[in-house]
N, CA, C and O atoms as a Tinker XYZ file with bonds, in Angstrom:
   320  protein
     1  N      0.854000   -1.171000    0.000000    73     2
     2  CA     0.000000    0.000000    0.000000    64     1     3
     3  C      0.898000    1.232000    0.000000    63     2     4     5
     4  O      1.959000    1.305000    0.620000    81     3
     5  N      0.384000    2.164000   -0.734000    73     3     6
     6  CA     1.144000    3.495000   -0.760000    64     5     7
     7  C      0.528000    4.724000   -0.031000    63     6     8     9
     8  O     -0.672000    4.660000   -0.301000    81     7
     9  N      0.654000    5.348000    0.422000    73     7    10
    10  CA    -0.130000    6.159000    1.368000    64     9    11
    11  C      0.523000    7.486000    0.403000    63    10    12    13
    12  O      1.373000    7.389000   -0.482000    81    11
    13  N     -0.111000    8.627000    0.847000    73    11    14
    14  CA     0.903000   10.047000    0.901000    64    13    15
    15  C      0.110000   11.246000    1.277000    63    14    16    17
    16  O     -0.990000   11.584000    0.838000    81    15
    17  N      0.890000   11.856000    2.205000    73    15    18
    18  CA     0.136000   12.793000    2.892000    64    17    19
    19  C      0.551000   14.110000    1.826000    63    18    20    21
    20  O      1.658000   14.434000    1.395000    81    19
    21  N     -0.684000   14.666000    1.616000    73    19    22
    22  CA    -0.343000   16.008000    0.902000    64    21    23
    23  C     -0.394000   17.125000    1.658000    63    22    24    25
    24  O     -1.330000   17.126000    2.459000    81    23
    25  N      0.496000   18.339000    1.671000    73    23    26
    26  CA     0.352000   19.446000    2.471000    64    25    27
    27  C      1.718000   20.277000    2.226000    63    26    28    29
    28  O      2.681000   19.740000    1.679000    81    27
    29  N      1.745000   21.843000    2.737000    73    27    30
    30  CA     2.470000   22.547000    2.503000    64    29    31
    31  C      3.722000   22.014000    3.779000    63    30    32    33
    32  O      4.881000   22.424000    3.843000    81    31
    33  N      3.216000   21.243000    4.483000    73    31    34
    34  CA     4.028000   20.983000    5.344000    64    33    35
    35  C      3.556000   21.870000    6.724000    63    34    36    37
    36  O      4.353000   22.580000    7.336000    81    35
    37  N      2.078000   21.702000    7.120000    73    35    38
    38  CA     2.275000   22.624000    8.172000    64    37    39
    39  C      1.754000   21.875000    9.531000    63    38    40    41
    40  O      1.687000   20.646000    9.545000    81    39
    41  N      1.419000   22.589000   10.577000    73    39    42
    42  CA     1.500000   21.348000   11.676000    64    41    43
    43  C      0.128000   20.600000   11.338000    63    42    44    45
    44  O      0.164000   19.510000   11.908000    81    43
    45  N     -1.045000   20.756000   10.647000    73    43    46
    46  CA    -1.759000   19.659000   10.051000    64    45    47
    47  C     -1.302000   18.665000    9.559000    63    46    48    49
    48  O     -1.508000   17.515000    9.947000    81    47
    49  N     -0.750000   18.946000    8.810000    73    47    50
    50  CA     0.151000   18.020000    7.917000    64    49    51
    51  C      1.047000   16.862000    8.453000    63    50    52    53
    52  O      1.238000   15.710000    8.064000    81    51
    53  N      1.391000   17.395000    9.202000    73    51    54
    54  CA     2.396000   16.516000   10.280000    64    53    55
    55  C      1.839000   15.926000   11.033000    63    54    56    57
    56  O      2.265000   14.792000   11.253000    81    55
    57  N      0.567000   16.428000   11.824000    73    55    58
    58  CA    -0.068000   15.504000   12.417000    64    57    59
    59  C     -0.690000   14.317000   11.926000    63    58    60    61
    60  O     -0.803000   13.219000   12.470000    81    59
    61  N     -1.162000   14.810000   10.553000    73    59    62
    62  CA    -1.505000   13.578000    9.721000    64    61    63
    63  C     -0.865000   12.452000    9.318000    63    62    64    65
    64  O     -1.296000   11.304000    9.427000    81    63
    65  N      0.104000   12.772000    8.880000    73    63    66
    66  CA     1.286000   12.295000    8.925000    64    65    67
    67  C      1.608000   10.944000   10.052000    63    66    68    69
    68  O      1.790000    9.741000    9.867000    81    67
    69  N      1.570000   11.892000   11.393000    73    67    70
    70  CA     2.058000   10.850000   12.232000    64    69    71
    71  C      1.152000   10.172000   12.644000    63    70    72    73
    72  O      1.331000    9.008000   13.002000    81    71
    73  N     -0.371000   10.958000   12.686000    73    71    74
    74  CA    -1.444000   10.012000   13.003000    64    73    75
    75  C     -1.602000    8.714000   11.783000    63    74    76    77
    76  O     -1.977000    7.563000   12.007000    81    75
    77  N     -1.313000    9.131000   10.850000    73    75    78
    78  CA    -1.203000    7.403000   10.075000    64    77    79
    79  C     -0.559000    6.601000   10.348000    63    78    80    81
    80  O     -0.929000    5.483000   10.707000    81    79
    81  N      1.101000    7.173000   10.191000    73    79    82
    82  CA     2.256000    6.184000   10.979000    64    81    83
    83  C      1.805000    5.429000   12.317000    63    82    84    85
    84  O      2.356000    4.376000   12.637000    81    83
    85  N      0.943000    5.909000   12.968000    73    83    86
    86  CA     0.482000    5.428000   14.490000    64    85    87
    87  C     -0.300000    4.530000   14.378000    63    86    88    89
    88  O     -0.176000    3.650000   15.231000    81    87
    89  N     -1.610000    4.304000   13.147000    73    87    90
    90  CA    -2.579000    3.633000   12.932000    64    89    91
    91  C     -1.571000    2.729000   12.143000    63    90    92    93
    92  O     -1.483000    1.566000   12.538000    81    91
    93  N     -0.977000    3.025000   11.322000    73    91    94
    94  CA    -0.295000    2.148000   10.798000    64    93    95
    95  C      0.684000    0.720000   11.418000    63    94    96    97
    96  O      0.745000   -0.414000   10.944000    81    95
    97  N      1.258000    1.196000   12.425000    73    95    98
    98  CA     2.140000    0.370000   13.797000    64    97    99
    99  C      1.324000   -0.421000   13.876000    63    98   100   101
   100  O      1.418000   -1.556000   13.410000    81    99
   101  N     -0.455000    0.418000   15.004000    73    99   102
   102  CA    -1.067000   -0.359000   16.009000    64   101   103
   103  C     -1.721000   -1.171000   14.814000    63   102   104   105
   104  O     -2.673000   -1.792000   15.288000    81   103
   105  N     -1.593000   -1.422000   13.432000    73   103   106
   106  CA    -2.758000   -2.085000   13.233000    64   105   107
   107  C     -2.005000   -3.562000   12.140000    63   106   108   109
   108  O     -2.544000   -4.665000   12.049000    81   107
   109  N     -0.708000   -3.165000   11.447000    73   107   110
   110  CA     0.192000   -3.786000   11.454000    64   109   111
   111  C      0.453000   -3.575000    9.792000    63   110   112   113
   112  O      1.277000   -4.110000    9.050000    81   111
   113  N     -0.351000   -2.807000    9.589000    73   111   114
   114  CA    -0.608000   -2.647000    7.970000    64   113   115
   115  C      0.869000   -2.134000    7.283000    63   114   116   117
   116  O      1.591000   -1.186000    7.592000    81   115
   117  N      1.025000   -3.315000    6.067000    73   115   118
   118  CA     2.340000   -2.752000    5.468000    64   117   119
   119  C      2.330000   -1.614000    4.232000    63   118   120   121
   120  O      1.888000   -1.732000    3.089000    81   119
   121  N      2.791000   -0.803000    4.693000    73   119   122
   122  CA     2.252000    0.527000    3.809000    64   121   123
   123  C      3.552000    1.427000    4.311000    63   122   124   125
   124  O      4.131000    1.440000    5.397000    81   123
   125  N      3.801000    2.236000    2.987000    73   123   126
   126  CA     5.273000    3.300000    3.010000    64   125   127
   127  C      4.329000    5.028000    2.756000    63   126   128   129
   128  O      3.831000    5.593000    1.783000    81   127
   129  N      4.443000    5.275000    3.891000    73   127   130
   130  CA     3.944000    7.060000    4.001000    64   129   131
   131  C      4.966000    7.821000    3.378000    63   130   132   133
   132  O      6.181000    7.666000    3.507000    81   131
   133  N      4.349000    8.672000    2.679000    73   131   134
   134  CA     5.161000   10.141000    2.246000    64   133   135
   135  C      4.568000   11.105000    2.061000    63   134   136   137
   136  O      3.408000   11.240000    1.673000    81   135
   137  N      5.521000   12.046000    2.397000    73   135   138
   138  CA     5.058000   13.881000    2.484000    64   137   139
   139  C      4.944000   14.488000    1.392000    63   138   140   141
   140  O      6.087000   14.833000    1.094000    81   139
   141  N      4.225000   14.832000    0.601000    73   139   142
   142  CA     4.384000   15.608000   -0.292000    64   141   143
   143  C      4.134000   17.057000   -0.690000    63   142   144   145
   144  O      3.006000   17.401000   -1.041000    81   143
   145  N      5.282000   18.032000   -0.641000    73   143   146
   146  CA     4.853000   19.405000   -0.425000    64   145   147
   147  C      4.511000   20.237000   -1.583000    63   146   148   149
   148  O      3.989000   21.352000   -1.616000    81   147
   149  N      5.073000   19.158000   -2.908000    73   147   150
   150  CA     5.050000   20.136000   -4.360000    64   149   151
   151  C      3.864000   20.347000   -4.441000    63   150   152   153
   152  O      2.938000   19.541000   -4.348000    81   151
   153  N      3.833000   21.800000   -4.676000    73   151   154
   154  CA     2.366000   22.561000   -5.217000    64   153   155
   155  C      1.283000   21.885000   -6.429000    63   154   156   157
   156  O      0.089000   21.769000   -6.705000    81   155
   157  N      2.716000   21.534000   -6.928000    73   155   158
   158  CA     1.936000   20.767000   -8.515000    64   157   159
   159  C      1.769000   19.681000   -8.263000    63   158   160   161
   160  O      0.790000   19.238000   -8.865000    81   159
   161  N      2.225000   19.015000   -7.677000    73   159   162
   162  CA     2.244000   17.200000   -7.452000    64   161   163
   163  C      0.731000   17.171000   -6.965000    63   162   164   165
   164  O     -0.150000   16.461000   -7.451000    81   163
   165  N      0.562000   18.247000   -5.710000    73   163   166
   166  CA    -0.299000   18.536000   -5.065000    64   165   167
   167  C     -2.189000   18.369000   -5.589000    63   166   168   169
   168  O     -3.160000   17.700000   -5.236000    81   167
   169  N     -1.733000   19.904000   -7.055000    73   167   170
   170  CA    -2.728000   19.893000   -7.677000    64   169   171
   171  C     -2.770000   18.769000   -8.715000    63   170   172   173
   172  O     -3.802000   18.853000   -9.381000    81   171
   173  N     -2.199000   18.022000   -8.974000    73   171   174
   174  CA    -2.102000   17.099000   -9.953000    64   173   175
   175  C     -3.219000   15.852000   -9.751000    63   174   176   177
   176  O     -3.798000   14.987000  -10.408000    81   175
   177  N     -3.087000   16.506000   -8.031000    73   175   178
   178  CA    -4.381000   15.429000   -7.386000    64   177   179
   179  C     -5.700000   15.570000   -7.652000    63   178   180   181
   180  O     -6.577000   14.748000   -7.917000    81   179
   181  N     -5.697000   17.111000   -7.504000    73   179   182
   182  CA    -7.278000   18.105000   -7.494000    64   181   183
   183  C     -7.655000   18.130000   -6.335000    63   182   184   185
   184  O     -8.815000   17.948000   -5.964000    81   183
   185  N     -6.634000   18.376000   -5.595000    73   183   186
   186  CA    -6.831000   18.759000   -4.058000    64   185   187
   187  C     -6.680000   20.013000   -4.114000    63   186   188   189
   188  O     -5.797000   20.523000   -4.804000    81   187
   189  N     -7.659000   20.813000   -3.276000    73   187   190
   190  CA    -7.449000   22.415000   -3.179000    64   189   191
   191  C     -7.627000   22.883000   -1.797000    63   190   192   193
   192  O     -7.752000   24.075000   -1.515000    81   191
   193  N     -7.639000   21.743000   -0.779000    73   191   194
   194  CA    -7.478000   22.124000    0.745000    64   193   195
   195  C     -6.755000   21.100000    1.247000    63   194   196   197
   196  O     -7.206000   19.969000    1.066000    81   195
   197  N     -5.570000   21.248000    1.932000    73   195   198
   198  CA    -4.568000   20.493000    2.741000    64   197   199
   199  C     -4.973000   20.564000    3.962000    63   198   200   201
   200  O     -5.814000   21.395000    4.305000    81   199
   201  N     -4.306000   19.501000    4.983000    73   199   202
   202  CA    -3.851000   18.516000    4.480000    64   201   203
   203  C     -4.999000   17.214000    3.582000    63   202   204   205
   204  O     -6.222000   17.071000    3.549000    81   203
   205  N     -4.026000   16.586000    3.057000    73   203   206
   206  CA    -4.925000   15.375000    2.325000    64   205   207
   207  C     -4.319000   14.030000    2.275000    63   206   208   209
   208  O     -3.099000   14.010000    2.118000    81   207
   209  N     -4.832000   13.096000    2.361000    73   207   210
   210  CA    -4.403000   11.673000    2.496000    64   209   211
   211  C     -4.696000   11.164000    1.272000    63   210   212   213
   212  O     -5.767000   11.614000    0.864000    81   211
   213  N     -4.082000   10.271000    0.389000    73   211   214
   214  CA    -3.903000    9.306000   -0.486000    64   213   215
   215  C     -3.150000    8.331000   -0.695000    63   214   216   217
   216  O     -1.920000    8.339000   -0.728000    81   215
   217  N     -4.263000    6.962000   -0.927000    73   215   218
   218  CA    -3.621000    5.801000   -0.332000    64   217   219
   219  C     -4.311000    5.023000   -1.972000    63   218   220   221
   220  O     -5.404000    4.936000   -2.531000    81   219
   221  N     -3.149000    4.668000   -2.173000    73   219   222
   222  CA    -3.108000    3.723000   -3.729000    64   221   223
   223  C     -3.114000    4.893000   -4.868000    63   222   224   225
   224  O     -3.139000    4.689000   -6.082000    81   223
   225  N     -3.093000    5.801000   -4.401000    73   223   226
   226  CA    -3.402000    7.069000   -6.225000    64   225   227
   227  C     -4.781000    7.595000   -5.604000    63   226   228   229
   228  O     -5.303000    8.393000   -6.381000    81   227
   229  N     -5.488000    7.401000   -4.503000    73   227   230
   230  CA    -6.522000    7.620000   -4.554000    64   229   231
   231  C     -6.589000    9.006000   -3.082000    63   230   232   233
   232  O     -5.946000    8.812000   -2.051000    81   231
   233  N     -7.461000   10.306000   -3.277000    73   231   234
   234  CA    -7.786000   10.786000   -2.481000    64   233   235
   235  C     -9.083000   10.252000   -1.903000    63   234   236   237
   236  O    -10.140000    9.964000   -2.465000    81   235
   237  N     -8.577000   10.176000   -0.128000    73   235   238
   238  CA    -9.620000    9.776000    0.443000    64   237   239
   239  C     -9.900000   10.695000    1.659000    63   238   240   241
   240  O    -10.815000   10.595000    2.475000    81   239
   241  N     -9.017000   11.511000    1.602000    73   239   242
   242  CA    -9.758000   12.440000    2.802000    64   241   243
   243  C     -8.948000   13.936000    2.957000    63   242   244   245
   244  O     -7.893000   14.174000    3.545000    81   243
   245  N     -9.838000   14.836000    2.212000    73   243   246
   246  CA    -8.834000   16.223000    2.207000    64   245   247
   247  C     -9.736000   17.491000    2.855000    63   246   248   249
   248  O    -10.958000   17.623000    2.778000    81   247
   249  N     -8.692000   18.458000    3.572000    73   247   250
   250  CA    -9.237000   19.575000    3.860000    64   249   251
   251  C     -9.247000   19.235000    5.830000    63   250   252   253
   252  O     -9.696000   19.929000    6.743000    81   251
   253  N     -8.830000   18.434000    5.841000    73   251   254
   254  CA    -8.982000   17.966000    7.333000    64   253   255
   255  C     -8.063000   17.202000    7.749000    63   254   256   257
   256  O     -7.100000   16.915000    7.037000    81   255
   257  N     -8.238000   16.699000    9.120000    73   255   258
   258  CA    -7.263000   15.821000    9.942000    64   257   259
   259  C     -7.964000   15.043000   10.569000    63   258   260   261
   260  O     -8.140000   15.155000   11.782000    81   259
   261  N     -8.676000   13.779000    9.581000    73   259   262
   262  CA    -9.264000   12.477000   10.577000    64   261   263
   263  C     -8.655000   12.049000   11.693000    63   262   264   265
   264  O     -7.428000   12.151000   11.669000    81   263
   265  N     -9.317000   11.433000   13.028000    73   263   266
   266  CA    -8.877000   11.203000   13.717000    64   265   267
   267  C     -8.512000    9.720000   13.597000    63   266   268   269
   268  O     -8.837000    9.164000   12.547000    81   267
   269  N     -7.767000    8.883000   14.703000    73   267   270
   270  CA    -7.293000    7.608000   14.645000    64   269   271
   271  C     -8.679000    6.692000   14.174000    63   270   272   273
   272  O     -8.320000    6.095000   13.158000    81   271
   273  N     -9.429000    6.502000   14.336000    73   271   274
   274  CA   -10.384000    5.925000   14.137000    64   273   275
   275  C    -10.775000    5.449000   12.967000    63   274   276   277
   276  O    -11.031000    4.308000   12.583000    81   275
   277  N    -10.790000    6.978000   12.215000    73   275   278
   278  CA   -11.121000    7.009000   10.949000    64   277   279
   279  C    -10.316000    6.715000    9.780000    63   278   280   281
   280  O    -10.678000    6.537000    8.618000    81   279
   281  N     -9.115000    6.694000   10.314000    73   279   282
   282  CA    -7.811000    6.414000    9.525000    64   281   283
   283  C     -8.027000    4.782000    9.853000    63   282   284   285
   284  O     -8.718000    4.043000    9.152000    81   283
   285  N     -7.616000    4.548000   10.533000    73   283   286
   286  CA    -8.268000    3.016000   10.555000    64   285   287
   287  C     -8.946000    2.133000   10.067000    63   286   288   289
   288  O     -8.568000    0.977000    9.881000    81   287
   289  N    -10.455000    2.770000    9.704000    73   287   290
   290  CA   -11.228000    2.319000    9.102000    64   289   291
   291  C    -11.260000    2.535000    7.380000    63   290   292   293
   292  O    -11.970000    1.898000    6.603000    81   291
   293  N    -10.320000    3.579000    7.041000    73   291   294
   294  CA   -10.163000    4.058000    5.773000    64   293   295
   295  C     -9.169000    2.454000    5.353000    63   294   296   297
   296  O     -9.500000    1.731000    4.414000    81   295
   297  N     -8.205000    2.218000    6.078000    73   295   298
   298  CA    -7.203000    1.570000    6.082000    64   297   299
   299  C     -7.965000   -0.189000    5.714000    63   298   300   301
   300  O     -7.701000   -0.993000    4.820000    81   299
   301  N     -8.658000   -0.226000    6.509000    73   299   302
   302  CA    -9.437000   -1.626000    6.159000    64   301   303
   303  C     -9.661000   -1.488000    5.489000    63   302   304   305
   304  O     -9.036000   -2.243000    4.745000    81   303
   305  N    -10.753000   -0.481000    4.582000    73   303   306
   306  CA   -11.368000   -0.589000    3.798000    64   305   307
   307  C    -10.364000   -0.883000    2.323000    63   306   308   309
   308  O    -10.821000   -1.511000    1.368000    81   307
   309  N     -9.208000   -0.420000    2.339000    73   307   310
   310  CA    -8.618000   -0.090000    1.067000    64   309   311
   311  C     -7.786000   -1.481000    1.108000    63   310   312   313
   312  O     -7.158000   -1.825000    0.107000    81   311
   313  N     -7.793000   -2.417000    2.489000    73   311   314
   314  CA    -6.859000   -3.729000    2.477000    64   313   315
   315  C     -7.770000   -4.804000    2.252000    63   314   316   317
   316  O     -7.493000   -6.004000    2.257000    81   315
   317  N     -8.746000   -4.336000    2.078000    73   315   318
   318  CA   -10.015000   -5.819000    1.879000    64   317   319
   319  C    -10.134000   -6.181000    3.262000    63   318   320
   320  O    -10.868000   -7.111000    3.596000    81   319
């Protein structure tokens, strides 16, 4: 699984960030997170509010900072 957090890099961003890495540990899921700050990479998504999560090529949650829960359940859903 590919994850990637989109954002200018600000403390949203980071929290997101680590709140996946965290869901990611407790839940055992093998998946490689990355930051991505390019503007264009960014819009390339059609994201126009950071931070944003995308996991396989896919946006699944932008403009916010789900909590553990929800990252979780995003996470099942995308592992079968």
């Amino acid at each position: 699984m590919d994850i990637k957090v989109l954002g200018a890099g600000c403390a949203n961003c980071h929290t997101l960030e680590d709140r996946t890495k965290a869901v990611l540990a407790d839940t055992g899921v093998d998946a490689s997170v990355e930051m991505i700050t390019d503007y264009g990479v960014i819009a390339g998504y059609g994201v126009m509010n950071t931070p944003a999560l995308v996991i396989d090529e896919q946006v699944v949650v932008s403009g916010r900072v789900p909590d553990a829960d929800e990252i979780a359940a995003i996470l099942t859903e995308h592992t079968g």
